[in-house]
FIKOLZA-1660 file (N, C-alpha, C; in steps of 0.1 Angstrom, whole numbers, plus 5000, padded with zeros to 4 digits):
% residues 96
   i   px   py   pz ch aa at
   1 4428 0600 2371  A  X  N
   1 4436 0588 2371  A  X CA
   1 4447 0588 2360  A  X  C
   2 4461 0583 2361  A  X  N
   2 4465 0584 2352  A  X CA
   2 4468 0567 2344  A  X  C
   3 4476 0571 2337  A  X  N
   3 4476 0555 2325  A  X CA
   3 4478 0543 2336  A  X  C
   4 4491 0548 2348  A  X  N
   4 4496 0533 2353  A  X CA
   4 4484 0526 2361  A  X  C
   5 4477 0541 2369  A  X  N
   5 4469 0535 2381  A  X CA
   5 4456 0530 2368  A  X  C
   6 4451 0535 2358  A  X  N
   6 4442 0528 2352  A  X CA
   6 4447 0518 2348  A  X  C
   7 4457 0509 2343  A  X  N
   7 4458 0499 2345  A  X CA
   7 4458 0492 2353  A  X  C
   8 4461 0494 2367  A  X  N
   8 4457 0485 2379  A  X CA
   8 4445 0484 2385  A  X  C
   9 4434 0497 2381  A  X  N
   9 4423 0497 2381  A  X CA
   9 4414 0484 2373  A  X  C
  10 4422 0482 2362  A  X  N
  10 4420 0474 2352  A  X CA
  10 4420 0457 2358  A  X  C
  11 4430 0458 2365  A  X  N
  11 4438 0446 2372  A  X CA
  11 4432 0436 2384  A  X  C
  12 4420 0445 2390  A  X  N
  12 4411 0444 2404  A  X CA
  12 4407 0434 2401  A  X  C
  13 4405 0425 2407  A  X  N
  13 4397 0413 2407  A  X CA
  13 4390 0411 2418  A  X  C
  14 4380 0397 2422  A  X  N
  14 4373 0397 2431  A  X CA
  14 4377 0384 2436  A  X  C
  15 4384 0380 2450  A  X  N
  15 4388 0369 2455  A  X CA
  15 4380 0368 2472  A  X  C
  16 4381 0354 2477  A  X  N
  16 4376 0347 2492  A  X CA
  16 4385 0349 2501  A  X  C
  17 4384 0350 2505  A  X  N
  17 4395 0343 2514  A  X CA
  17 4403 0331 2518  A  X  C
  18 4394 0319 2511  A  X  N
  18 4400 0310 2512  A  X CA
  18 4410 0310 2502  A  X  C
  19 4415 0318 2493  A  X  N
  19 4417 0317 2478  A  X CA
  19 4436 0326 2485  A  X  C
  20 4428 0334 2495  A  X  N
  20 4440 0347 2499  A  X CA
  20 4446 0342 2506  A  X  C
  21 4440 0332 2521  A  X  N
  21 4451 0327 2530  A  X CA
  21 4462 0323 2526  A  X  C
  22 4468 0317 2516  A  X  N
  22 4478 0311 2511  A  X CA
  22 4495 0326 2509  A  X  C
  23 4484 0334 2507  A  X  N
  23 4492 0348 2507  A  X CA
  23 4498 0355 2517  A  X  C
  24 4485 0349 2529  A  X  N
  24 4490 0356 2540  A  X CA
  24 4501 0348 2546  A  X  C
  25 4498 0336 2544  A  X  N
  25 4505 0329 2551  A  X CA
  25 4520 0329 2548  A  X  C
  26 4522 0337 2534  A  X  N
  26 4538 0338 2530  A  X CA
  26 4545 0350 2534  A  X  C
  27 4534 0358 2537  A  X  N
  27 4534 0371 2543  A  X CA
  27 4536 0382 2531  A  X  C
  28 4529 0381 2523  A  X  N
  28 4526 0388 2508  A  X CA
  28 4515 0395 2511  A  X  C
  29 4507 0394 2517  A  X  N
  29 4489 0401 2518  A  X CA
  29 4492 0411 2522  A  X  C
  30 4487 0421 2522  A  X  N
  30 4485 0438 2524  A  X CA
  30 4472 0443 2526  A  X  C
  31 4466 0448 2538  A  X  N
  31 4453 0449 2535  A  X CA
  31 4451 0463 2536  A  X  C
  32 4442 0466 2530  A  X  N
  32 4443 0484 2524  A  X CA
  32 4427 0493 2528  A  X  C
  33 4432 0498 2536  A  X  N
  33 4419 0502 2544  A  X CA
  33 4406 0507 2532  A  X  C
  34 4396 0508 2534  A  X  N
  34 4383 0515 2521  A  X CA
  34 4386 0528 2521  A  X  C
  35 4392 0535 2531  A  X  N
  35 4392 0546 2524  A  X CA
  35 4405 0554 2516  A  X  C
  36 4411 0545 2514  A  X  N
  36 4420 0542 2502  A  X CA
  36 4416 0538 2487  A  X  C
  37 4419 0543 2476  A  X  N
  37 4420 0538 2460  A  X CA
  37 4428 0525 2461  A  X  C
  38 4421 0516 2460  A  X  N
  38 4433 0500 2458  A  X CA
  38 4442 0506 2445  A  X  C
  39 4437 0509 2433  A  X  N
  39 4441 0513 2422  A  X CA
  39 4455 0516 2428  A  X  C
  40 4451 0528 2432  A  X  N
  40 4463 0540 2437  A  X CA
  40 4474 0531 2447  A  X  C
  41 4468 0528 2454  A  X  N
  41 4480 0519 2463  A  X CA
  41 4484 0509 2452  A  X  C
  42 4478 0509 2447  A  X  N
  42 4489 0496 2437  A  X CA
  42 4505 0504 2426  A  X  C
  43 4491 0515 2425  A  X  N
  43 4508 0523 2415  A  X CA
  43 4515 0530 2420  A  X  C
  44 4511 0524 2437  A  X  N
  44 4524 0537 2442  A  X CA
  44 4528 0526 2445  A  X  C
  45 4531 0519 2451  A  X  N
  45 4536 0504 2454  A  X CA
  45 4546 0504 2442  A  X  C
  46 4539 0499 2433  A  X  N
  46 4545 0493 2418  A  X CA
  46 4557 0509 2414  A  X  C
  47 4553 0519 2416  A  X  N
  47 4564 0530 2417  A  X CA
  47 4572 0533 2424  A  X  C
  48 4575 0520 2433  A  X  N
  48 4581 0524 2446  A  X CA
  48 4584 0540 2453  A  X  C
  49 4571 0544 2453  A  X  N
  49 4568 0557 2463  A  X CA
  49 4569 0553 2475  A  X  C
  50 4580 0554 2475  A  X  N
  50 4582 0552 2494  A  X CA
  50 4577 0560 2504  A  X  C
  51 4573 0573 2504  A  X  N
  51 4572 0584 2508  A  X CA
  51 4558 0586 2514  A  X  C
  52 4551 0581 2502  A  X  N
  52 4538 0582 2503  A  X CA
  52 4529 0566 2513  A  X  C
  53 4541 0554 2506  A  X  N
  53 4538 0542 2515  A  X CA
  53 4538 0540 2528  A  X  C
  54 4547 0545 2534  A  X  N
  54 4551 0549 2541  A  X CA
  54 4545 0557 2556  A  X  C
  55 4540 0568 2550  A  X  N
  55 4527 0576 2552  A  X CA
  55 4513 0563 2556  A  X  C
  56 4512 0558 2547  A  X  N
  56 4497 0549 2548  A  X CA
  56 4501 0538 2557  A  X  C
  57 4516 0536 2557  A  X  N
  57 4516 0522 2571  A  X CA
  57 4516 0526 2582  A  X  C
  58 4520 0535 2585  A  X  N
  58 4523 0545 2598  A  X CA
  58 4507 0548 2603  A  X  C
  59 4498 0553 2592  A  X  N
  59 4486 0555 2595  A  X CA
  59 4478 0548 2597  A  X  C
  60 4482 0534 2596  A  X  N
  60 4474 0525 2592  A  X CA
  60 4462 0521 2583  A  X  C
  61 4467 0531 2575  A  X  N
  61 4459 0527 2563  A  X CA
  61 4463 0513 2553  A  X  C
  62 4472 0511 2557  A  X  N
  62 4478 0501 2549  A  X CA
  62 4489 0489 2559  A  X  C
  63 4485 0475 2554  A  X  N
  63 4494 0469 2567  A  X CA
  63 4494 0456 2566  A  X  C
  64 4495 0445 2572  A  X  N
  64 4494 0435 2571  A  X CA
  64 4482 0431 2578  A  X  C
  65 4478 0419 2575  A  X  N
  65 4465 0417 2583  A  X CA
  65 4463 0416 2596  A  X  C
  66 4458 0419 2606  A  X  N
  66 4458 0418 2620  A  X CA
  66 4451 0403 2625  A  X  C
  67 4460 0398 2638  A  X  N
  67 4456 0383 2640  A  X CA
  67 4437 0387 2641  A  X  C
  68 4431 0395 2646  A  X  N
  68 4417 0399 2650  A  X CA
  68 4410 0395 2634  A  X  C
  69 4417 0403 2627  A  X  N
  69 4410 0400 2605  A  X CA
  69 4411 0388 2604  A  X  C
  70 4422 0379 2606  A  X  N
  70 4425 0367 2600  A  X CA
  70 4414 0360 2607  A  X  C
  71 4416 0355 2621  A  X  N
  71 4407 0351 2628  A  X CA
  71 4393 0353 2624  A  X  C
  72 4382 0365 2620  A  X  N
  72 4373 0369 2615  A  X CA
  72 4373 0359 2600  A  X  C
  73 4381 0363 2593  A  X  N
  73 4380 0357 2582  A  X CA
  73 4382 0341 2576  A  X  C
  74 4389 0332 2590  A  X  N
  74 4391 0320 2590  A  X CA
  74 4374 0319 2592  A  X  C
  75 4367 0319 2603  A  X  N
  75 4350 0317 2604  A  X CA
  75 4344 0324 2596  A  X  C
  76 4348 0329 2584  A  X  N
  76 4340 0330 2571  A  X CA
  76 4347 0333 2560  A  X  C
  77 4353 0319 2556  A  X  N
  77 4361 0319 2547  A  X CA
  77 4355 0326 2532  A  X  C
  78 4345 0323 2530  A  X  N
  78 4338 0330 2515  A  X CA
  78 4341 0347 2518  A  X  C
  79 4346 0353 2528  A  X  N
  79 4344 0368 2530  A  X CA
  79 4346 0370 2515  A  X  C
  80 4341 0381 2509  A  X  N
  80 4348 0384 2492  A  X CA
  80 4357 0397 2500  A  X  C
  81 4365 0405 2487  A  X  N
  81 4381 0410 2489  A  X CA
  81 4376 0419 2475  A  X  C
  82 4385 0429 2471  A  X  N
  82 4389 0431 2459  A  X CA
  82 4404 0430 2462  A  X  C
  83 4407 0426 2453  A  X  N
  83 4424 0419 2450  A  X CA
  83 4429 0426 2442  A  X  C
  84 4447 0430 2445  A  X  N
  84 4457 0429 2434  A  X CA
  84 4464 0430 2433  A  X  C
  85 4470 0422 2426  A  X  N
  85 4486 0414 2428  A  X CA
  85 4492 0426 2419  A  X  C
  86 4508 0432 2427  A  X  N
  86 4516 0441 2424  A  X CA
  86 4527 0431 2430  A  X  C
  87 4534 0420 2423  A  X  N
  87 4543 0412 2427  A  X CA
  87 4558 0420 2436  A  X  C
  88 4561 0414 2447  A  X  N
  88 4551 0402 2448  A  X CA
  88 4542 0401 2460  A  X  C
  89 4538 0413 2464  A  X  N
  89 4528 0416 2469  A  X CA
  89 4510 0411 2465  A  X  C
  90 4506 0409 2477  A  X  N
  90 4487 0412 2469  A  X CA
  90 4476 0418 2474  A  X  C
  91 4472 0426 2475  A  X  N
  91 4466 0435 2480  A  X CA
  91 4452 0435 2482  A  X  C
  92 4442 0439 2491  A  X  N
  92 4429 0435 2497  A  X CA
  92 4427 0449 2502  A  X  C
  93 4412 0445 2501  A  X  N
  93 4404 0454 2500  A  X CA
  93 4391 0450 2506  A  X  C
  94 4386 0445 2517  A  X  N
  94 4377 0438 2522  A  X CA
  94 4361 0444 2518  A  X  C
  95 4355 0436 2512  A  X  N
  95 4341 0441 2507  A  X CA
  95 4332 0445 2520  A  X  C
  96 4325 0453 2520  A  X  N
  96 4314 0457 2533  A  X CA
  96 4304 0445 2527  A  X  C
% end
């Protein structure tokens, strides 16, 4: 890992969903599949690596949240997340 992504590693926090809808709803939420480094998608983001972003949307590893997630997550609003905000972006990470 290097200095930037340990910092964002640094940055992870633990949020609900009730806490996140307000994100989605501005269309700021990003949700980042598990078999992705949140860390890492944050410093490529924050590095604007387009190249590699790009790559993960297309694959969908990376995307906005699907009406099927939201729906799921509205009937259990406590779902927990790992979160992180790379403005003005926020990023998710849905806990198993």
């Amino acid at each position: 890992m290097d200095d930037a992504q340990d910092k964002h590693a640094l940055e992870i926090e633990t949020a609900q969903w009730q806490w996140l809808k307000p994100h989605h709803e501005r269309e700021a939420l990003f949700a980042v599949s598990r078999d992705l480094d949140l860390a890492e998608v944050g410093e490529r983001i924050a590095a604007d690596d387009a190249a590699i972003v790009e790559r993960w949307l297309a694959s969908r590893l990376l995307g906005r949240p699907t009406d099927g997630q939201v729906a799921a997550w509205d009937q259990d609003p406590a779902s927990s997340f790992s979160m992180l905000i790379v403005s003005p972006f926020v990023l998710i990470q849905e806990h198993e």
